[in-house]
N, C-alpha and C positions, 0 to 999 in steps of 0.2 A: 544369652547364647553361650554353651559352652564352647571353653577355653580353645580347645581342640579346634571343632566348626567354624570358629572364628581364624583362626592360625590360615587352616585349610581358605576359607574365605579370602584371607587377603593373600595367600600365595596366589591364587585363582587372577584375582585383579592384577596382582604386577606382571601375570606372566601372561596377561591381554592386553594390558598398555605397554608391554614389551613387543610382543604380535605384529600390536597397530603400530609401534612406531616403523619397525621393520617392514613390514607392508606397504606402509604410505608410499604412494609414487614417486620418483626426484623431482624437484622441479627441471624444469625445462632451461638450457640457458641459450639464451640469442646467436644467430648467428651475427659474426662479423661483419659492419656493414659497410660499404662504399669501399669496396679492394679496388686498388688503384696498383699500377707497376707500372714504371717508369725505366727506360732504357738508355744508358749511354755504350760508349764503344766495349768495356768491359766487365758492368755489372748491372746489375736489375735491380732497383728497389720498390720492395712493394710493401703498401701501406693500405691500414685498415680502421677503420673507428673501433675503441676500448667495445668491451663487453661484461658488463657489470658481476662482480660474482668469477669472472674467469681469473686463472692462474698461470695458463699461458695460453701462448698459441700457437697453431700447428701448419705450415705451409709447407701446401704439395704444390710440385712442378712434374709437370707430365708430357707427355706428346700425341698427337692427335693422332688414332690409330692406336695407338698402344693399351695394353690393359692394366697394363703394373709388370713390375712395382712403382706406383710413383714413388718419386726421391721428399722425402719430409725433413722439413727445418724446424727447428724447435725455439720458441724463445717466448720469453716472459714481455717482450717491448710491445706496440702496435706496429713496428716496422721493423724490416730485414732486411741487409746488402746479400744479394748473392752474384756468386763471379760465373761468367759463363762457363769456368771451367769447369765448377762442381755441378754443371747441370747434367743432367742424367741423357742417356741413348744418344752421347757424342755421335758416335760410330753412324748413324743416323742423320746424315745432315741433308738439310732443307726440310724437313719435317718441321711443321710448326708445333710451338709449345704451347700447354695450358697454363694458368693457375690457380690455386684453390688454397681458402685459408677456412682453419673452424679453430672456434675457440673450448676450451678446457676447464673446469672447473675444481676445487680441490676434492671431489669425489672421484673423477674422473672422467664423468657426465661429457659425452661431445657433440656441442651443436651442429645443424647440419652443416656443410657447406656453403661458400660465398664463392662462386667463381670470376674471373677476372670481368670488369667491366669498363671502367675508361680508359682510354688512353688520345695522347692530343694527335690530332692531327698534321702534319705538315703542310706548307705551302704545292699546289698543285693539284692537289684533292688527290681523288680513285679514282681507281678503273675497274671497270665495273668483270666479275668473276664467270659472265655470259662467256666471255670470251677470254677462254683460259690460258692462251698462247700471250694476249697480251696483258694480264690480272700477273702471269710470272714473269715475265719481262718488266712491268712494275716493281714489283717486291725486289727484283735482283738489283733495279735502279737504285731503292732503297739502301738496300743490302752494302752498294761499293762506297755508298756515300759514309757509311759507319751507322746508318740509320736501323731500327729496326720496322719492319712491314707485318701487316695487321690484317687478317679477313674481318671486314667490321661489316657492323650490320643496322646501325645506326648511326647518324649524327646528331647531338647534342649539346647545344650553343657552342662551338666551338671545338667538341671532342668527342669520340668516336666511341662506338661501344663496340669492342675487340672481342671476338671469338677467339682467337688465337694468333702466336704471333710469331714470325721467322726472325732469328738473330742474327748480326752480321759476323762474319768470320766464322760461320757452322755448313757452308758451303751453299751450291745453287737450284735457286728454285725451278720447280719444275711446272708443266701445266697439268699432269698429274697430280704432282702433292697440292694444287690449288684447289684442282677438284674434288682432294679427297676432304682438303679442310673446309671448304665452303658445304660441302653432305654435314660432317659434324658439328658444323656451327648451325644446323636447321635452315639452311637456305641463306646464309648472307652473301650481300651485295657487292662488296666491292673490297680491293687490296690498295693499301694506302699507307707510305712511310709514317709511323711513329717518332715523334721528339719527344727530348725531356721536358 
């Protein structure tokens, strides 16, 4: 084969195995699994199982009704302290909050999200969200004790799977914001003080 034709040849090849590497799809990287957030009188810590490949990870805190911006936390740990102060739509209170963590890899690749799912119980159970005069009258009980209150829609040996959750010292619940959170949690059951 002449000199030339050959040259031309292998230009051809690197500049298809260049192509393909460029084309090939990312892999995929896991969402974060088992988000857990935990409440005391003035911060929230929420924890995640690692995700293999990630570089950090990203935790949104939002509120039910809202569209954005959520507030994003950034950190390379599986856990984060956040104070109620720096939560986001203060101004807003008795609206319950969401959270959502995905994790990051060093391309930039973002799994989907994980939104919050347990949190324990307290002594006394729920009340159930039928009855939206007394589901806020709960939460607010919650609320004076320093506790945080949950629209949960599970129980789970012992702990609750949380749609969303009211903070205490963010002011009073109402049987509206109940009904609006229990619409966006798909129908849950019942309002019931969260412990650490």
């Amino acid at each position: 084969m002449p000199r030339r034709l050959l040259s031309a040849a292998t230009a051809l090849l690197m500049f298809l195995s260049i192509a393909v590497a460029f084309s090939s799809p990312a892999e995929a990287i896991s969402t974060p699994p088992t988000l857990q957030v935990v409440f005391n009188a003035s911060l929230a810590t929420a924890r995640w199982g690692a995700v293999s490949g990630a570089t950090k990870y990203i935790v949104d805190v939002g509120k039910v009704g809202y569209y954005g911006p959520w507030l994003p936390y950034t950190t390379t740990s599986t856990s984060i302290n956040i104070s109620y102060i720096d939560f986001p739509y203060r101004n807003e209170p008795g609206t319950a909050y969401i959270f959502q963590v995905l994790a990051v890899d060093g391309h930039g690749n973002e799994s989907p999200t994980n939104t919050l799912k347990f949190k324990t119980i307290s002594q006394g159970g729920g009340v159930s969200t039928k009855n939206k005069l007394a589901a806020a009258k709960k939460a607010n009980s919650c609320l004076k004790k320093g506790l945080a209150a949950g629209v949960t829609t599970a129980a789970v040996g012992g702990s609750v799977l949380a749609a969303s959750v009211w903070l205490p010292g963010l002011g009073e619940v109402t049987a509206v914001m109940v009904a609006v959170s229990t619409v966006a949690a798909g129908g849950s059951e019942y309002v019931s003080c969260l412990v650490p």
